[in-house]
N, CA and C of each residue as an Amber inpcrd file, in Angstrom:
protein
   237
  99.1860000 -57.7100000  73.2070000  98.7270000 -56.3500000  73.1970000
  99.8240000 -55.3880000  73.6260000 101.0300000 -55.6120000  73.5890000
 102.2300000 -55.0510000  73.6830000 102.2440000 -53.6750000  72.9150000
 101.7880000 -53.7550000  71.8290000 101.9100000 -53.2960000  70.8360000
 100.6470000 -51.8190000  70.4580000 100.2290000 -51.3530000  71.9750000
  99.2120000 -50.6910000  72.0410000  99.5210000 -48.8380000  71.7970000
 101.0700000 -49.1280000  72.0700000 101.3640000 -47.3950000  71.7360000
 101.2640000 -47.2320000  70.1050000 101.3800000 -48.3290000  69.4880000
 100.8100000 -48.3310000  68.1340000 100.1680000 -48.1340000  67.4470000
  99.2030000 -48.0300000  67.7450000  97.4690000 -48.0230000  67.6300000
  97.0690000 -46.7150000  67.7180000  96.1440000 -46.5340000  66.4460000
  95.8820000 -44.8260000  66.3390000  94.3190000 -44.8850000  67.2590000
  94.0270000 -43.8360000  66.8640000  92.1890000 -43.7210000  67.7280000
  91.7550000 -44.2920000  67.6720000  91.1520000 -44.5120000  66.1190000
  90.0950000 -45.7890000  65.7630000  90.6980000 -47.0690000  66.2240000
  91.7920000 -47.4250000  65.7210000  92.2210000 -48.5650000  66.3540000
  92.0110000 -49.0320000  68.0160000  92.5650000 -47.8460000  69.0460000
  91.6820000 -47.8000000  70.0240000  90.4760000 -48.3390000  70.0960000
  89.8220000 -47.4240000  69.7690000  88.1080000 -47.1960000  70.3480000
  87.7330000 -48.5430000  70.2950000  88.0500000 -49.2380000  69.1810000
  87.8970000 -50.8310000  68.3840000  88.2750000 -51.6900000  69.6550000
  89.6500000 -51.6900000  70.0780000  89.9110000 -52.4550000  71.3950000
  89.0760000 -51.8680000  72.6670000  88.9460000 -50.5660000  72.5880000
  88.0080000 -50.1960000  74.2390000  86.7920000 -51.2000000  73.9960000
  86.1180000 -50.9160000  72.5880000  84.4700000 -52.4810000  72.8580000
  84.7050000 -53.4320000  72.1750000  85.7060000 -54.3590000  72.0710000
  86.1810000 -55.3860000  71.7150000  86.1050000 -55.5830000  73.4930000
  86.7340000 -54.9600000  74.0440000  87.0490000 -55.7510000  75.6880000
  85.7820000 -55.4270000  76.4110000  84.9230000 -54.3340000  76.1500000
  83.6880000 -53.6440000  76.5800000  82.8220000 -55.2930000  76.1370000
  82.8850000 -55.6520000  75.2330000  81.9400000 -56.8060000  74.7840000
  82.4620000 -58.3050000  75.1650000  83.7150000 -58.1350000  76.1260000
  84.4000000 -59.4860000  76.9010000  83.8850000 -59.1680000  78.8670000
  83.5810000 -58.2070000  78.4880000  83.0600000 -57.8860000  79.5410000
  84.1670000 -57.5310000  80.4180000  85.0540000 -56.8240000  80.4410000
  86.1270000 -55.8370000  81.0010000  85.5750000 -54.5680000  81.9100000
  85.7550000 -54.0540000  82.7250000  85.8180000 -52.9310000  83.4350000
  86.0960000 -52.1650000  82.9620000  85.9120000 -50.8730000  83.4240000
  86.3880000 -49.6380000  82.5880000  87.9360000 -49.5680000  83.1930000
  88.1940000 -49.9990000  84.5370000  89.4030000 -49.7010000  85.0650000
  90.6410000 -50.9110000  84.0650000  90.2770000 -52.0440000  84.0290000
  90.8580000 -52.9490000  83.1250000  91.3230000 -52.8700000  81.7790000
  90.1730000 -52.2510000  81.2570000  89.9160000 -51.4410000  79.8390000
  91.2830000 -50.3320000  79.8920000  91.3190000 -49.4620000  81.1600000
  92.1260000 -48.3300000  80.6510000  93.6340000 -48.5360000  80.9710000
  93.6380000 -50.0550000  81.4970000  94.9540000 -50.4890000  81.7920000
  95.8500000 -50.9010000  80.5420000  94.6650000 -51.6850000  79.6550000
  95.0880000 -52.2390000  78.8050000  95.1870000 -51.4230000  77.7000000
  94.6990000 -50.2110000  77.5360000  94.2740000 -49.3230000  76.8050000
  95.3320000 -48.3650000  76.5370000  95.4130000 -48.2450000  77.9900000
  96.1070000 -47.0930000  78.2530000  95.1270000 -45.4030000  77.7160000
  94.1370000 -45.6810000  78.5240000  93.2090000 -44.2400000  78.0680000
  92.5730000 -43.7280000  79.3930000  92.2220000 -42.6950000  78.8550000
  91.1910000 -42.3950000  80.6650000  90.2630000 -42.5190000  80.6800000
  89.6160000 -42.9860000  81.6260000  88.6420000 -43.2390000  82.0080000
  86.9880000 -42.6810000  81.3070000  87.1270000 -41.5410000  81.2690000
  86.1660000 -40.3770000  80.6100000  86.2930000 -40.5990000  78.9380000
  87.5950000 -40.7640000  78.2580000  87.2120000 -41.1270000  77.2590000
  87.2550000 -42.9550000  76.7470000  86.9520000 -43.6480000  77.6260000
  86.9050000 -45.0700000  77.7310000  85.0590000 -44.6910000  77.6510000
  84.6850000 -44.0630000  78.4230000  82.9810000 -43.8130000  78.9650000
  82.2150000 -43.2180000  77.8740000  83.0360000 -42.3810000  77.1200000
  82.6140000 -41.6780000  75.8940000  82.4140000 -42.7340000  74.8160000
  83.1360000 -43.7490000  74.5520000  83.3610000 -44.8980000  73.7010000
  82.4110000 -45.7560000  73.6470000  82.0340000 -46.1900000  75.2390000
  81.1050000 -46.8030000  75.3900000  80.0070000 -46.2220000  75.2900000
  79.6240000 -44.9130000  75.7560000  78.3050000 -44.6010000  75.8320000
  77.9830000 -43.9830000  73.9540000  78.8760000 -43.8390000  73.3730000
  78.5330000 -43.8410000  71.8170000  77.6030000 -45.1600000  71.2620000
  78.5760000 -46.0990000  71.9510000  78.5470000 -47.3410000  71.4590000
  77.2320000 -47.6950000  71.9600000  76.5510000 -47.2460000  72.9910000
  75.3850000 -47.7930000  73.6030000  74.0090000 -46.9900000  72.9820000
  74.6660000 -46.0260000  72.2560000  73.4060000 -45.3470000  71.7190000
  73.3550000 -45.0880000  70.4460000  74.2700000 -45.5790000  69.7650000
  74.0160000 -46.4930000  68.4140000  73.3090000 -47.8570000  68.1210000
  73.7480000 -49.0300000  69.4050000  72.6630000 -50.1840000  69.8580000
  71.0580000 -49.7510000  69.8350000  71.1750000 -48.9450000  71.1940000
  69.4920000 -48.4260000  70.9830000  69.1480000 -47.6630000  70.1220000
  69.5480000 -46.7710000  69.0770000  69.1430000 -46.4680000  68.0130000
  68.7060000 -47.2680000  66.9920000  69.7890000 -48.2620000  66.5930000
  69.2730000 -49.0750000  66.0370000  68.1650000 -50.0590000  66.3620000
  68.4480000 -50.1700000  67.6620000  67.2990000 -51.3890000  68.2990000
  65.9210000 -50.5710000  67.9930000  65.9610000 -49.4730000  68.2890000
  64.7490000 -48.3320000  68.2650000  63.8340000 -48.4290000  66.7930000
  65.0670000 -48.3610000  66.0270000  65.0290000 -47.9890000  64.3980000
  64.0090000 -49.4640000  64.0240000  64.4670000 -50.9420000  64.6020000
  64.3000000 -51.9760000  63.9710000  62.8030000 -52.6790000  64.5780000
  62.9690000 -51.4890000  65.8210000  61.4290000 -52.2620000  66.5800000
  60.4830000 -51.5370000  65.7470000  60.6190000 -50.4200000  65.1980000
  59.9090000 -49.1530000  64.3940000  59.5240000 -49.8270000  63.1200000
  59.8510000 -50.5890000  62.7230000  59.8970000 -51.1100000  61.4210000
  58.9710000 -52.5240000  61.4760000  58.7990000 -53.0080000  62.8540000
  58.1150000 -54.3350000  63.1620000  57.3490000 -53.8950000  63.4900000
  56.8980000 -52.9310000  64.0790000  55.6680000 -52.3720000  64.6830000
  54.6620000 -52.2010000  63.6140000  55.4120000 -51.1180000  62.6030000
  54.8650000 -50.8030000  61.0270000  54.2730000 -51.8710000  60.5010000
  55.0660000 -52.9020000  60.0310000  54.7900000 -54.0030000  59.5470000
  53.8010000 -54.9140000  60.4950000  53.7460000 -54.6300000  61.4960000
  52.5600000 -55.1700000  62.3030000  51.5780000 -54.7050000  62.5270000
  51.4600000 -53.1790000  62.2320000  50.4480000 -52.4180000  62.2790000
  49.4140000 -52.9410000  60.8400000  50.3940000 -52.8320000  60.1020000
  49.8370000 -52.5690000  58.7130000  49.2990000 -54.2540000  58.6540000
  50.0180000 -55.0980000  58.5570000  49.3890000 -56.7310000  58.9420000
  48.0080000 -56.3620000  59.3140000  47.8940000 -56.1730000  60.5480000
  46.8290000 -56.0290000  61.3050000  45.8080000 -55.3500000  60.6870000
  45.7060000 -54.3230000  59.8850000  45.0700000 -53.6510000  59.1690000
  44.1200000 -54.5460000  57.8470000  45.4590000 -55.0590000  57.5050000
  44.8090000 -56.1980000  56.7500000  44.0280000 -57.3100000  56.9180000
  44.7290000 -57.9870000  58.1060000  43.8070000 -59.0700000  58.6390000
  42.5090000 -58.5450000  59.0380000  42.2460000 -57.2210000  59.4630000
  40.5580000 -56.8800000  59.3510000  40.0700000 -56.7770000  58.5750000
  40.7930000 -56.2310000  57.5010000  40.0510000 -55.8730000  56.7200000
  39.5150000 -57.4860000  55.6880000  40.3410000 -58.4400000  55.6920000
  39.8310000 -59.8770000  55.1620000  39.1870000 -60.2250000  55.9030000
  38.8790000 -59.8920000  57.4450000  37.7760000 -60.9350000  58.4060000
  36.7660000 -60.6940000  57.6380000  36.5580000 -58.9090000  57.5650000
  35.1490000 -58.3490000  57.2420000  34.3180000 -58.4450000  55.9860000
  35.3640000 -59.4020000  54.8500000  34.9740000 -59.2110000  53.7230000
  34.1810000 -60.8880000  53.7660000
């Protein structure tokens, strides 16, 4: 990782949760990084609310599909 003054933004951000997902510190992170702290936190907290968005998005979609199941299965008990 020598080779970090190299590395444009994206390339960054990519290594800040590449090491965020090795489970690194933010202080470790900005060693290796070479970034500050605040935008190490920005990276991550993007990154954490794209997870729960999606997680949000996908429970939304099982729920639906479980709602609507359910709808059905009464409606075959009753027939």
């Amino acid at each position: 990782m020598s080779d970090i003054a190299s590395l444009n933004q994206h390339q960054k951000k990519a290594l800040v949760i590449q090491l965020y997902e090795q489970g690194k510190t933010r202080r470790q992170i900005a060693e290796v990084v070479h970034m500050g702290f605040k935008d190490i936190a920005d990276v991550i907290n993007t990154l954490a609310k794209r997870v729960f968005r999606s997680t949000n998005q996908r429970n939304q979609k099982i729920r639906a599909h479980l709602g609507y199941s359910c709808k059905v299965n009464n409606l075959l008990k009753w027939q």
